[in-house]
N, C-alpha and C positions, 0 to 999 in steps of 0.2 A: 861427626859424632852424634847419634841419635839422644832425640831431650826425650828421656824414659817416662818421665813425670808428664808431659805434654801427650806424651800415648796413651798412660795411664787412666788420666783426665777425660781422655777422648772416650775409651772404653767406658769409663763411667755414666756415661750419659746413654741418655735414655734411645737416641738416636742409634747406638753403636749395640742397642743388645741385637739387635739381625744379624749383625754379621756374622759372629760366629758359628751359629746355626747356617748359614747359605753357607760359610766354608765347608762345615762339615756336608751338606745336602748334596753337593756339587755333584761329587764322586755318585752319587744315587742318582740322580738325575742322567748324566750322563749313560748310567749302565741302564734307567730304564729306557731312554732313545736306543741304544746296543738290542736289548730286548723285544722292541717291538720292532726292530729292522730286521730282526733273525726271526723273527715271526710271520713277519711278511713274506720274508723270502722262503719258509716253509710252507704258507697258504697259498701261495703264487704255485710252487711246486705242485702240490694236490691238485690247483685248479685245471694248471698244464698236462699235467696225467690224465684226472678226469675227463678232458674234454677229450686227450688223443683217442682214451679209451671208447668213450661214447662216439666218435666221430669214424675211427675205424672200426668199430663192429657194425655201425650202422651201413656204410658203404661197402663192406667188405658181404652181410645179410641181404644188400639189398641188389646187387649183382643176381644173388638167388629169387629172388623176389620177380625181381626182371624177368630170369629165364622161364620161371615156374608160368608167370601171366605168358609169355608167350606160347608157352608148349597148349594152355587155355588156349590160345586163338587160334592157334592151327590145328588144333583137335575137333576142329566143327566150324567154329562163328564164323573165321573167315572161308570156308572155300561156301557155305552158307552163301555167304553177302555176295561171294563176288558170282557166283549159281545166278544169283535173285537178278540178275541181269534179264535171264530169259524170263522170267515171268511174265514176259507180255510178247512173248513171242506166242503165237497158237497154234496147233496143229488141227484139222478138223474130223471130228469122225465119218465110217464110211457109213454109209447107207442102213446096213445092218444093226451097227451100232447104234442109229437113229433108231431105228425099230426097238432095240432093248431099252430103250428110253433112257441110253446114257446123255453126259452132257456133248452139245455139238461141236465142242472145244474142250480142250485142256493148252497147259502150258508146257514147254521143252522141258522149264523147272522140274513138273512133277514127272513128268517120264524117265528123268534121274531118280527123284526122290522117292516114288513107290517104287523104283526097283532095287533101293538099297544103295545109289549109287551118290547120294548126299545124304548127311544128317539135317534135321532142322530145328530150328527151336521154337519152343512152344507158343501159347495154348495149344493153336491150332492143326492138329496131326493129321487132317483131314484132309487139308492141303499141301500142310506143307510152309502156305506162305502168314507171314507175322512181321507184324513191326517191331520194332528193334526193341530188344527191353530197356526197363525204366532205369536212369542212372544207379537208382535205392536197391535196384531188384538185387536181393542176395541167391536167385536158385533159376537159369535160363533155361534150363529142362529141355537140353540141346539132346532128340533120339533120333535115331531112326523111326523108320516108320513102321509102327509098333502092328501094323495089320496088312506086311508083306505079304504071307504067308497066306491070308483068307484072300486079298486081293489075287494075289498071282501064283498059282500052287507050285510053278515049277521053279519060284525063285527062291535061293539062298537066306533064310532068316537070319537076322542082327542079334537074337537075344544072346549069344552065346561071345560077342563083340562086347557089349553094353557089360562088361565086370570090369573089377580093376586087374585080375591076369584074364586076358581076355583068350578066346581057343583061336587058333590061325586055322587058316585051312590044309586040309595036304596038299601036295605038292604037285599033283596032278589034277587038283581039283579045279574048276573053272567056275570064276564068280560074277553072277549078273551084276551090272550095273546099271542098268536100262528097267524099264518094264516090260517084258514079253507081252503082256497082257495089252497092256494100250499098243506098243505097236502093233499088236495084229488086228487093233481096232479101232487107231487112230490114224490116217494117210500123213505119212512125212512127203513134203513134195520134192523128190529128187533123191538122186544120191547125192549132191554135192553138198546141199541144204546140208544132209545126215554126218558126213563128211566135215563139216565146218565146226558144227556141234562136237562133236568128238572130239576134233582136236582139240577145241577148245578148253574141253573138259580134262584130257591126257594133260595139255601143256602147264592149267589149271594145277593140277596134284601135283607136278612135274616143280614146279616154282615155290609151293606149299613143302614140299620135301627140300627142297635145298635153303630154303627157309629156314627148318628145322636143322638141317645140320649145319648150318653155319651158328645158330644161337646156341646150340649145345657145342659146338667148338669151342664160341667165346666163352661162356661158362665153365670151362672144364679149363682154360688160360687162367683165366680169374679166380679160380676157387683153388688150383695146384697151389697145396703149400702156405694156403692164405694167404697169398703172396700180395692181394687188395689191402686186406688186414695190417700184415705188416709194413708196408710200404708206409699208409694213412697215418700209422702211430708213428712211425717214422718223422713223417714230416712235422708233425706237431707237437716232436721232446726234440732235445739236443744231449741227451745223457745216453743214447743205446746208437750200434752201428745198425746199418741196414739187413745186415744178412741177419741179425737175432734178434729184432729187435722185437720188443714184447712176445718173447716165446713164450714164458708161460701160459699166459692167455689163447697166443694162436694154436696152440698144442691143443686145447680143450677144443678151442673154435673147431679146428682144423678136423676133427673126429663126426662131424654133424654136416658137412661142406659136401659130401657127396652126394648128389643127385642122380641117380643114373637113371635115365628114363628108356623104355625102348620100344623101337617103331615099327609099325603094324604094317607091312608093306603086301600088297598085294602082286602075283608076277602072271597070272593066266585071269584074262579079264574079259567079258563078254557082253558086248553088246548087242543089240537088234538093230536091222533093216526092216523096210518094209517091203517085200515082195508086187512087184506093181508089173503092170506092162505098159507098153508104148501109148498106149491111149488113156492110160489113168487109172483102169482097174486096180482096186487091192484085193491083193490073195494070200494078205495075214503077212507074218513075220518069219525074216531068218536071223540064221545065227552069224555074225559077227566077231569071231575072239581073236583075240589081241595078245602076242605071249610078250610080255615089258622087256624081257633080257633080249629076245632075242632083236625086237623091233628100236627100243632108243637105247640097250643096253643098259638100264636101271628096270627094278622093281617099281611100282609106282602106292609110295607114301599115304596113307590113310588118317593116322591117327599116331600117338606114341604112349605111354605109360607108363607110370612107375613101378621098379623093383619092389618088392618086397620092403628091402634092407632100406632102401629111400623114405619109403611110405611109413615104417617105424621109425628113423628120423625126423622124418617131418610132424610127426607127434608129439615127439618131443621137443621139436622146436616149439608148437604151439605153445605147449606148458609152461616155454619158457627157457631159455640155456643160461646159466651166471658164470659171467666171465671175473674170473680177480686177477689183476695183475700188483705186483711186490713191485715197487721202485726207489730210485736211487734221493738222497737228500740234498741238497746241495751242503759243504761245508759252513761251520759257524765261528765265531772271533773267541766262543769261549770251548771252542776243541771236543765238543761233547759229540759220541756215537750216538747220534737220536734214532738209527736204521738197526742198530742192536739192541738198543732198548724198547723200542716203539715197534718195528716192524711194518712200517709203514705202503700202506696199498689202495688199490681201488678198482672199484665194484660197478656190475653194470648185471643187468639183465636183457636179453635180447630175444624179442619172440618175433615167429617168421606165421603169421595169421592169414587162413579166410575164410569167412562163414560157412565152413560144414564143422560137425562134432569130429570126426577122423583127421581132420586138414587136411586132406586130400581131393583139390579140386582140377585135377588134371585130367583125369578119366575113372568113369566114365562120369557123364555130366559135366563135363567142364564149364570152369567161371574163372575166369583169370581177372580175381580178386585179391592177392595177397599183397599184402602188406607189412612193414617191420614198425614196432614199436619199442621202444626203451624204458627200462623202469629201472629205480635206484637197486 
């Protein structure tokens, strides 16, 4: 049997006025631990969206990114570098061409290069040859050689190449790649010499072109369907399956993913020989042409460039693309819809950048500089 009077007592003291108050608290207490575990588990959420979100646009952009620098390096820098091999090979001029007071030498290099048959990058157009630009350099001023034309009257001029829809030639038409001009005034020694060269140069674009279509294969894998995109966000929720997962967003993404680039093939190709005889004389140049289909059964690969529909894309990628994706809450102990009240989501900005005003660094002038940055 409880002594009433003995609680009583107890309560009256000065010791016993907390407790009542901590009884009452408890319940409060308790609910604010409840409160800030169901708060965590919502900021944990946002965090885990956030990141899927910035982690797959970024990898899913930068596929593009990838592609765009390379279609840059095979649009000039490299068949460029790997050209510059011969620069120190030399051909010598004849006799004649001593008398016009040309130089006693040139390089195999430039006997591509002033005839149209490599691009080079800048300064110096004169030659042809230049050290490699500066890591900083935002503009390689990768031309042809801008004084075909004065040099060699009967050669093919570049300015009508050098746009972003650039004019192909017709179908019949046959384009120098050599200089006529130095061969009829430079002694190649031999046919096999001239022979060796050539190939080199065929098998050169030949490697450069499949180059090309295998990186625009894997891009056009990679960008169907945002299928990088969705995949990435995938891996980093556990609230969506794989075949929908962050549609919304891929939906938008997915309308900017097209690249179509297209490449500038040359099929009637013409080089020069040197016409010589058995003791060495030179007696100028002949013609040399080459038809690509019917000799290794390909075109032979030049350059590539973008559509229209791409190159306006890629504008707006600069600007900027904002992707939002709505996502799911986890459930909470006090039963509330926080996803129909709140409507909770998350934001990202994704720009696809490289230092020209248009973003168009793929032709002409190519700089395979882009880059993807992220902003809230």
């Amino acid at each position: 049997m409880f002594n009433w009077q003995r609680i009583k007592h107890k309560l009256q003291e000065k010791k016993a006025q907390i407790l009542l108050p901590s009884v009452l608290l408890a319940p409060i207490f308790i609910l604010v631990i409840y409160l800030l575990f169901e708060t965590a588990k919502v900021s944990m959420a946002k965090v885990r969206e956030q990141f899927a979100l910035d982690n797959a646009a970024y990898t899913q952009v930068s596929a593009a990114s990838t592609y765009l620098n390379a279609l840059g390096m095979v649009n000039g820098p490299l068949p460029y570098r790997v050209m510059l091999y011969y620069k120190d090979q030399k051909v010598n001029a004849t006799d004649e061409a001593k008398r016009q007071g040309r130089p006693a030498q040139v390089s195999v290099f430039e006997l591509f290069y002033h005839g149209g048959g490599i691009p080079a990058i800048g300064p110096d157009y004169e030659t042809g040859i230049n050290a490699p630009p500066r890591a900083e350099s935002t503009d390689w001023g990768l031309r042809y050689d801008p004084a075909i034309t004065a040099k060699d009257e009967n050669h093919y001029p570049r300015t009508d190449w050098e746009k972003e829809s650039p004019k192909e030639p017709s179908s019949g038409e046959w384009v120098p790649v050599m200089s006529r001009d130095l061969v009829e005034n430079y002694y190649i020694p031999g046919v096999d010499f001239a022979k060796n060269v050539i190939q080199y140069y065929l098998e050169m674009f030949l490697y450069v072109g499949s180059t090309y279509d295998s990186q625009t294969y894997v891009y056009k894998q990679n960008s169907k369907n945002a299928v990088m995109y969705r995949s990435v966000y995938y891996l980093n929720v556990s609230n969506c399956k794989r075949s929908d997962c962050a549609r919304q967003s891929a939906a938008k993404l997915r309308n900017y993913l097209p690249l179509n680039s297209q490449p500038f093939y040359l099929n009637n190709v013409r080089f020069f020989l040197s016409d010589s005889s058995r003791s060495g004389a030179h007696y100028g140049a002949y013609n040399l042409d080459f038809n690509m289909e019917e000799n290794v059964k390909s075109k032979m690969f030049q350059f590539a460039y973008l559509d229209p529909g791409s190159r306006t894309r890629l504008r707006q990628f600069g600007r900027g693309i904002v992707l939002k994706q709505n996502y799911t809450l986890p459930k909470n102990h006090f039963n509330i819809n926080l996803e129909q009240k709140y409507k909770p989501y998350v934001r990202t900005t994704v720009k696809l950048q490289c230092p020209r005003a248009n973003n168009n660094c793929v032709w002409p002038n190519p700089l395979p500089k882009y880059n993807v940055t992220l902003a809230p």
